[in-house]
C-alpha positions in Angstrom: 192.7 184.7 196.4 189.2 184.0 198.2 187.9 187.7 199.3 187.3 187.7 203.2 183.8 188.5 203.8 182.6 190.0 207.2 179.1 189.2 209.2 177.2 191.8 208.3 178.5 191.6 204.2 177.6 187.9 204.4 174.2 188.1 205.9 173.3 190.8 203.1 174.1 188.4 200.5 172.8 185.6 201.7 169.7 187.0 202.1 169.6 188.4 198.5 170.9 184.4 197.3 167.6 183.0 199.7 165.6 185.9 197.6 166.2 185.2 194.3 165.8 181.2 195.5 162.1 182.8 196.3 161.6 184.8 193.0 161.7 181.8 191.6 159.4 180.3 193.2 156.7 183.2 192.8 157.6 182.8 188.5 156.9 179.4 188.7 153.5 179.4 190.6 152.4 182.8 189.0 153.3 180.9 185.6 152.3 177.4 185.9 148.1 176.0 184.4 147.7 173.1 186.6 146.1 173.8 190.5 148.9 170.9 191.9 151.3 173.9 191.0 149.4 177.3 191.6 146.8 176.8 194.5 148.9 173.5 196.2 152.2 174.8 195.9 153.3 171.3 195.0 157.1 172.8 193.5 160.9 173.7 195.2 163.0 176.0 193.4 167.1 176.4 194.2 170.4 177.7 193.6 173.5 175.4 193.4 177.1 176.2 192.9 179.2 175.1 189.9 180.2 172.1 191.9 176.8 171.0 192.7 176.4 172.0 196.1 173.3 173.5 197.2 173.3 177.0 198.1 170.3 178.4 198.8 166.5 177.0 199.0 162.9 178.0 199.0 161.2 176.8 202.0 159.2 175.0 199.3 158.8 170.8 199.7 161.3 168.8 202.3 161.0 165.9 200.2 162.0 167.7 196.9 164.8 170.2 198.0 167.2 167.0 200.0 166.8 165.0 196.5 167.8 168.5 194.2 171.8 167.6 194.7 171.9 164.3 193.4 169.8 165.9 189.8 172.0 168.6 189.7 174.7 165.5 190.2 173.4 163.7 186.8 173.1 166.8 184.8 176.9 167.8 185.2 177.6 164.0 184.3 175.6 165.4 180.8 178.4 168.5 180.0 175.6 171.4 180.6 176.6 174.4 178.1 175.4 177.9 178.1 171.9 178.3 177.2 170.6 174.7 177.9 167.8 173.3 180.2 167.9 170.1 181.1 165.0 167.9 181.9 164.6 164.9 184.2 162.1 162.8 186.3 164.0 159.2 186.2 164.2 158.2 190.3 167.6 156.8 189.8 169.4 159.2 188.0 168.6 162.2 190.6 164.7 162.3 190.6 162.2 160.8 193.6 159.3 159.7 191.2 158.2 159.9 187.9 156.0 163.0 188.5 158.2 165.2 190.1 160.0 166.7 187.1 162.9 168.7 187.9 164.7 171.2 185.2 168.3 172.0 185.9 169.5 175.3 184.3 173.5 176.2 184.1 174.2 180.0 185.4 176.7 181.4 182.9 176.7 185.3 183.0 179.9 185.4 181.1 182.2 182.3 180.0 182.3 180.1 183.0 179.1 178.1 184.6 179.4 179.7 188.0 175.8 177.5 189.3 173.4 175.9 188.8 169.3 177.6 189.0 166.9 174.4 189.8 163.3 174.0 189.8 161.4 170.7 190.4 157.3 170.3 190.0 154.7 167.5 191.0 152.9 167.4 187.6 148.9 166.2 187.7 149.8 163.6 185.5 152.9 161.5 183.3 151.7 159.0 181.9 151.5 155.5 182.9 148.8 153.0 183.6 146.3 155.2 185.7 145.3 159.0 185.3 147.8 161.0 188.3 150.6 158.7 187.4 150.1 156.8 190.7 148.8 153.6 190.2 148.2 151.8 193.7 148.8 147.9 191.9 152.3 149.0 189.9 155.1 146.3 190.0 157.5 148.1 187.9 158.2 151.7 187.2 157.4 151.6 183.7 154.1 151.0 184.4 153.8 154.7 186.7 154.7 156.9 184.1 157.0 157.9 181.2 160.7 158.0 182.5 163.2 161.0 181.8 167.0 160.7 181.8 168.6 164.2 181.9 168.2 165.0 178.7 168.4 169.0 176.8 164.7 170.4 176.8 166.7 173.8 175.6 170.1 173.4 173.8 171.7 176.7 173.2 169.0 178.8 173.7 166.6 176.7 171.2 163.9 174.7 172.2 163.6 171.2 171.7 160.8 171.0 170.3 161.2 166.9 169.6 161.5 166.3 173.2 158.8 168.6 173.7 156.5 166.3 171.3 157.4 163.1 172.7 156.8 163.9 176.3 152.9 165.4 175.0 152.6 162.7 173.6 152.7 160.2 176.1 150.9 162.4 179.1 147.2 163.0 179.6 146.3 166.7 179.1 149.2 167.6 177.4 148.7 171.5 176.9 148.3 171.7 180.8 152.3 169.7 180.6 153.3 172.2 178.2 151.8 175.4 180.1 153.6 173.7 183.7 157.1 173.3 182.2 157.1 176.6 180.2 156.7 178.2 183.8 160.0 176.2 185.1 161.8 177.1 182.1 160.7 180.5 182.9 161.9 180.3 186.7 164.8 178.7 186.0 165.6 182.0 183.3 164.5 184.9 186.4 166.9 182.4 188.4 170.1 182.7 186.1 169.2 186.5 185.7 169.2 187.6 189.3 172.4 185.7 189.9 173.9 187.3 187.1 172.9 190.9 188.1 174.1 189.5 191.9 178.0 188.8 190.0 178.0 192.1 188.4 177.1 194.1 191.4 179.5 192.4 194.0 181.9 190.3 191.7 184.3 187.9 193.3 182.2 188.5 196.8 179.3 186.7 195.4 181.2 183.6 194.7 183.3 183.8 198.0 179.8 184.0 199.6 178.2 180.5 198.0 181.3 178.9 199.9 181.2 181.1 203.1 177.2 181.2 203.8 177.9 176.8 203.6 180.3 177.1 206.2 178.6 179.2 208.5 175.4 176.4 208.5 177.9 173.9 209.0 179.4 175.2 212.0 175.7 175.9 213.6 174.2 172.1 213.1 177.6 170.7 214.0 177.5 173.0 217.4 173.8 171.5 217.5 174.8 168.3 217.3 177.3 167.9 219.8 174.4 168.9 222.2 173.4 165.4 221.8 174.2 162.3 223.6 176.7 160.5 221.4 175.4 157.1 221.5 174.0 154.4 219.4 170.1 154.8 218.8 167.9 152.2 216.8 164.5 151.8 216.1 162.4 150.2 213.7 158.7 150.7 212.4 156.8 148.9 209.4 155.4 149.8 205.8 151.8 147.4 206.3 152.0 146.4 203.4 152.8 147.6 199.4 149.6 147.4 197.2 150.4 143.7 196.2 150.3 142.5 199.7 149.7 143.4 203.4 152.6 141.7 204.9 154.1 144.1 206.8 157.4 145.6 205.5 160.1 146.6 208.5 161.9 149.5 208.5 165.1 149.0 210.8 167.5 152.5 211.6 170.4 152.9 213.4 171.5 156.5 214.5 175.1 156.9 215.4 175.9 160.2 217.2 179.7 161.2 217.4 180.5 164.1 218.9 179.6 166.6 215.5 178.7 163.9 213.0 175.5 161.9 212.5 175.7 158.6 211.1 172.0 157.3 209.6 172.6 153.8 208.6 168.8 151.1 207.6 170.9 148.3 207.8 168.5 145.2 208.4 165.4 147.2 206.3 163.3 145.0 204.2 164.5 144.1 201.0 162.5 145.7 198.0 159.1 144.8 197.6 156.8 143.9 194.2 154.8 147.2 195.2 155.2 150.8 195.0 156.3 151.9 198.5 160.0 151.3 197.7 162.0 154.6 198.0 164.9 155.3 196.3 167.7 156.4 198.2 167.4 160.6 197.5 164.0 160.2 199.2 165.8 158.3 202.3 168.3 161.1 202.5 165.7 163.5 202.1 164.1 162.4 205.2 166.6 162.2 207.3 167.9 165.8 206.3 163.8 166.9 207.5 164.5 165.1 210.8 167.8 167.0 211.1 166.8 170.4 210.5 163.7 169.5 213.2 166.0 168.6 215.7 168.4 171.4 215.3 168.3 175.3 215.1 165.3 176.3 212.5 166.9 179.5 211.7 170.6 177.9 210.4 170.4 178.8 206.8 169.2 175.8 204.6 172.1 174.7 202.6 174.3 172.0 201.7 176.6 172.5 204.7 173.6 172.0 206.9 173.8 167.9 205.5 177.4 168.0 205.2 177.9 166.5 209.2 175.5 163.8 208.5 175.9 160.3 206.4 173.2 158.2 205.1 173.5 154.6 204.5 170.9 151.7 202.8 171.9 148.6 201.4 171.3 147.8 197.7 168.6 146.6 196.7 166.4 147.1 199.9 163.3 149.2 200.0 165.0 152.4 200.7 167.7 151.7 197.9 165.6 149.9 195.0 167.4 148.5 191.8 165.2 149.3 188.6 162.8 148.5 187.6 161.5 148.7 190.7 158.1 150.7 191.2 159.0 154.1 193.6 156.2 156.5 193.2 154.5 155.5 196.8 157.8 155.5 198.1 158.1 159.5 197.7 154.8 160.2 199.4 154.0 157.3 201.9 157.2 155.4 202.9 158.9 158.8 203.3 156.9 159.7 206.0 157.4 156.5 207.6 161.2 156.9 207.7 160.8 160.7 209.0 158.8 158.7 212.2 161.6 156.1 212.5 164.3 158.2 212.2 162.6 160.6 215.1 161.8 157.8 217.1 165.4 156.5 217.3 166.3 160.3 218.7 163.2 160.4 221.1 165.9 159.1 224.3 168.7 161.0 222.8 166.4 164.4 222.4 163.5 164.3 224.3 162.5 167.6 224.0 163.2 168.0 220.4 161.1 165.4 219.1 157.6 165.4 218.4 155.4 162.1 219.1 154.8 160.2 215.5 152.0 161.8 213.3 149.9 160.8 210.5 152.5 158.4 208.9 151.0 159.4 205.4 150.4 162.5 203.0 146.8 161.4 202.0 146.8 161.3 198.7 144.0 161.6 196.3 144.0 161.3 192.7 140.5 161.7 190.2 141.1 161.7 187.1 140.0 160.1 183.3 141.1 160.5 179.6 141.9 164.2 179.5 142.2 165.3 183.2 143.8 164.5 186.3 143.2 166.0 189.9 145.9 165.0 192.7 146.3 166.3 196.5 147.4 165.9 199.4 145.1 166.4 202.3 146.0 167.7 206.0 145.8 165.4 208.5 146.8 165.5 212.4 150.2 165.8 213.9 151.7 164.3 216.8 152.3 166.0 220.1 155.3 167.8 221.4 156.9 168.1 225.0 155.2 171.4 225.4 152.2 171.4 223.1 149.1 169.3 221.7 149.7 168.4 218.1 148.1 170.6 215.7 145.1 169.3 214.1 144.6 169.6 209.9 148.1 170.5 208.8 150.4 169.2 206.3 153.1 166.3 208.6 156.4 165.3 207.8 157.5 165.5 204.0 154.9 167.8 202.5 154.1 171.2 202.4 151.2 172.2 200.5 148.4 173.9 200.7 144.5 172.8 199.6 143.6 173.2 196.3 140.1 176.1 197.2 136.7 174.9 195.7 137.1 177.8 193.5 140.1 176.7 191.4 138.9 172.5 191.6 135.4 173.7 190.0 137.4 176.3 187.2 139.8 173.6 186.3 138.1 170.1 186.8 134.7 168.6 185.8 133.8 168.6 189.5 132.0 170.0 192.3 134.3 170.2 195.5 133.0 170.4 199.3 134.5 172.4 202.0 137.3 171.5 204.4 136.6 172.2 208.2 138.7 170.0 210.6 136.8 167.0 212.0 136.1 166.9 215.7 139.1 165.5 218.0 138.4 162.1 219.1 139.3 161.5 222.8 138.4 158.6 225.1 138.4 160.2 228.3 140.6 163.3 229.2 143.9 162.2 229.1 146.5 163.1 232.0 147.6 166.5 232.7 151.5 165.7 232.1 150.5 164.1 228.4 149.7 166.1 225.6 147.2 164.7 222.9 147.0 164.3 219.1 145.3 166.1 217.0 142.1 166.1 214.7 141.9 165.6 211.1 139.7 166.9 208.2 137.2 165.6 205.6 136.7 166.6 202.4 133.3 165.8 200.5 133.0 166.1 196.2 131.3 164.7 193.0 133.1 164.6 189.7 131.1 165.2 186.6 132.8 162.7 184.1 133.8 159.1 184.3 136.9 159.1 186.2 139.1 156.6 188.1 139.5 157.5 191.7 141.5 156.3 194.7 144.2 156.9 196.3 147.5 155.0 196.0 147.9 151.6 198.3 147.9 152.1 202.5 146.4 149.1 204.1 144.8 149.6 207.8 147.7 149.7 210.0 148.6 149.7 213.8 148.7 153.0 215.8 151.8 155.2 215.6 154.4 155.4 218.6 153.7 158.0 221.6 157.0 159.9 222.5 157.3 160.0 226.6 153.9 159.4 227.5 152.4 161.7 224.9 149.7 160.5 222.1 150.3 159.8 218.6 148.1 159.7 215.8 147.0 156.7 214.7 147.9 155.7 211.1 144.3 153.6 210.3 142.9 154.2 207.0 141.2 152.6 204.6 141.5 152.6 200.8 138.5 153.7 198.6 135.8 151.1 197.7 133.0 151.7 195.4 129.4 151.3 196.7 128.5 147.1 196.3 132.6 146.1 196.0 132.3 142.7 196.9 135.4 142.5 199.2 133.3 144.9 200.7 130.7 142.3 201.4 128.6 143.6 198.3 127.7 142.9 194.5 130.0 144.9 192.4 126.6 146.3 189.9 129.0 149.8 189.1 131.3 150.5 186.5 135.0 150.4 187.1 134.7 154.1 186.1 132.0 156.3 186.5 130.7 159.6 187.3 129.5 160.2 191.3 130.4 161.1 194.4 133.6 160.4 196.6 134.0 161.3 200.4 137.4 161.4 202.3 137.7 161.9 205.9 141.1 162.1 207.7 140.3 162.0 211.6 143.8 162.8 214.0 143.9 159.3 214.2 144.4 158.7 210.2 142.2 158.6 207.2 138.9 157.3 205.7 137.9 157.3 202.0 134.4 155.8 201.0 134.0 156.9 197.0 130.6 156.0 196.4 128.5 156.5 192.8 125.1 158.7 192.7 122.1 157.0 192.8 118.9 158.4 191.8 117.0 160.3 194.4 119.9 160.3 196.8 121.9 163.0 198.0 124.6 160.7 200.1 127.2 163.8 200.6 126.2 167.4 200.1 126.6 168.9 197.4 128.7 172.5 197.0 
């Protein structure tokens, strides 16, 4: 018989479930070698019941914690016994892309696997054919990294150590791989240990609780939703283009709203493309779960009865539900953020007040790297305006959450010399009306790297403007993708190495981004140095 648990009983243990959730996440940083994990933040941590249902989250990555169920999903396919850690990465069997690496951990205090402890990290680098694992010309996935099934990193309590070696041996830097995934092995155990402690202190309760603290997040977004207009609401928005070419790649949504359910379905999307922008379907979901949790109460628990009253749907084989081999690992970063807009844009008339005006459309990436090193990040950009506010200038938008890697940590760990971040000026043409609100400005970020390294970011061709909502400015999505100094398509003579040490530059206005990478010449001093 299921213990009745009163308001005040289940906000205590929910709170202590959201806690150890946290914990986890302060292991994995405080463990973890590589910046992406300790200065960015780039990791989720979670706990999930024995039936694979989330229960409680960090506040860690959007696009990471709405992908966790469907890992936890292929792991419990693989018969999970006490004492094992599973590994995986592969983004059709529960990952996004290749190097987010997520190890799944079974909760067994006594005889029965009562959860599941969860932690998933963007790792610098997994292999593949260009340092960061995110090469902007891939056509197939095998060529972005090495790919991981579920499969036991720990079996029974003993290491693997032959799963160990292969995966060193097909990654750059492989002590700083080693180092990273000792620290979720480690957040994974404090995970397991704090739940266990939770079951002896309160028992049955506990358990009543994962199923009880679901239901109450249910019944909030549900009561959120009915505030809505049912109604049928499409939109549509494009990809331009996916690293092979710049046609332009629609993105077509339909939002259904029924009284408490909402129905997400990209019928009429493009099918899947040669490049690397496709996204498999955990990332679509993920979005959409971001857009719902904007659009509805921020203080409803995050669980999995806060998805439960909304249904995702792609058709097979289209960019937001690849077949393999397809490449993905632009998908997770670039055409997620482009679904977040679409999916917002198709409530704009339904929610007005709810929903911002479209943003940056992109996370920024940057990857530098060579032969034993690789340095990846995000970088803020500008987001777009609200009913009642100007959109805040320099911040993460949409589907990440990081933080800047400081100078400090980029000249300790890399062979480089970092410049300072300081928002660029806001770019206005005129004041705007009083009744709209504006965009917002973006950053630059100037460096020089010591050693020959490859360096760009992964494929974004100059685009159109993003949509306004009601009159009030977006942030244009222009940006252009980093050249060395004399490219010929550039109008120059290419006279530099493909790789070489030198300089690179990388401004994000509000309106989008800019990289120039440029090599040092003798007696020039193009960007200063820090």
């Amino acid at each position: 018989m299921t213990p009745d648990l009163d308001a005040v009983e289940l906000e205590i243990l929910r709170n202590q479930l959201e806690s150890v959730a946290e914990e986890m996440g302060e292991v994995l940083v405080r463990g973890a070698f590589s910046p992406n994990i300790t200065e960015r933040l780039d990791c989720s941590t979670a706990l999930f019941d024995a039936a694979g249902r989330l229960v409680a989250q960090a506040e860690h990555i959007p696009v990471h914690l709405g992908a966790m169920p469907e890992a936890v999903d292929a792991v419990r396919d693989e018969g999970p016994a006490p004492g094992d850690v599973f590994i995986l990465n592969d983004p059709f069997e529960g990952g996004t892309h290749l190097p987010d690496v997520t190890l799944v951990s079974p909760i067994v205090p006594h005889d029965d696997v009562v959860g599941y402890a969860v932690s998933r990290a963007h790792h610098a680098d997994v292999g593949g054919m260009a340092p960061g694992s995110m090469p902007a010309g891939a056509r197939e996935i095998h060529q972005e990294g090495v790919r991981i099934p579920p499969l036991r990193l720990v079996a029974d309590g003993e290491r693997q150590d032959g799963v160990w070696d292969l995966l060193a041996a097909n990654v750059r830097n492989p002590a700083e791989r080693r180092a990273d995934l000792r620290a979720q092995v480690a957040a994974n155990e404090r995970g397991a240990e704090r739940v266990g402690e939770l079951l002896d202190d309160h028992g049955d309760r506990l358990l009543a609780a994962f199923a009880a603290v679901r239901e109450y997040s249910r019944n909030r977004v549900e009561a959120e939703l009915e505030e809505i207009p049912d109604g049928t609401y499409p939109a549509s928005d494009v990809m331009e283009g996916d690293g092979v070419t710049d046609a332009d790649i629609p993105i077509e949504v339909t939002v259904t709203v029924e009284g408490a359910h909402l129905d997400v379905d990209f019928a009429g999307t493009a099918p899947q493309v040669d490049g690397n922008v496709n996204a498999p379907l955990s990332v679509a979901k993920s979005a959409v779960y971001y857009v719902v949790r904007c659009v509805t109460d921020p203080d409803v628990p995050p669980n999995q009865g806060c998805y439960d009253p909304v249904s995702v749907h792609a058709p097979p084989g289209s960019l937001l539900n690849p077949a393999p081999p397809a490449a993905v690992v632009g998908g997770n970063v670039e055409t997620s953020q482009r679904v977040t807009d679409v999916v917002f844009r198709a409530l704009a008339d339904a929610a007005p007040e709810r929903v911002p005006a479209a943003g940056q459309g992109t996370m920024n990436n940057l990857i530098v790297g060579g032969p034993s090193f690789s340095y990846y990040e995000t970088i803020g950009g500008g987001m777009g305006a609200t009913s009642d506010a100007d959109g805040p200038s320099g911040i993460q938008v949409g589907m990440t959450n990081t933080l800047n890697t400081p100078v400090e940590a980029l000249e300790a760990a890399y062979p480089s010399r970092r410049g300072v971040q300081s928002p660029a000026r806001k770019r206005r043409r005129g004041r705007p009306p009083r009744r709209r609100r504006t965009r917002a400005g973006g950053q630059r970020r100037d460096g020089r790297h010591r050693l020959p390294a490859d360096r760009a970011p992964p494929p974004r061709p100059v685009g159109p403007r993003g949509r306004g909502r009601r009159g009030h400015r977006p942030q244009r999505r222009r940006r252009r993708a980093g050249r060395r100094e004399g490219d010929p398509r550039r109008g120059g003579r290419d006279d530099s190495p493909g790789r070489d040490a030198g300089w690179w530059r990388i401004r994000r206005r509000g309106r989008g981004r800019r990289l120039v990478s440029r090599r040092r010449v003798s007696g020039a001093n193009p960007v200063s140095e820090w």
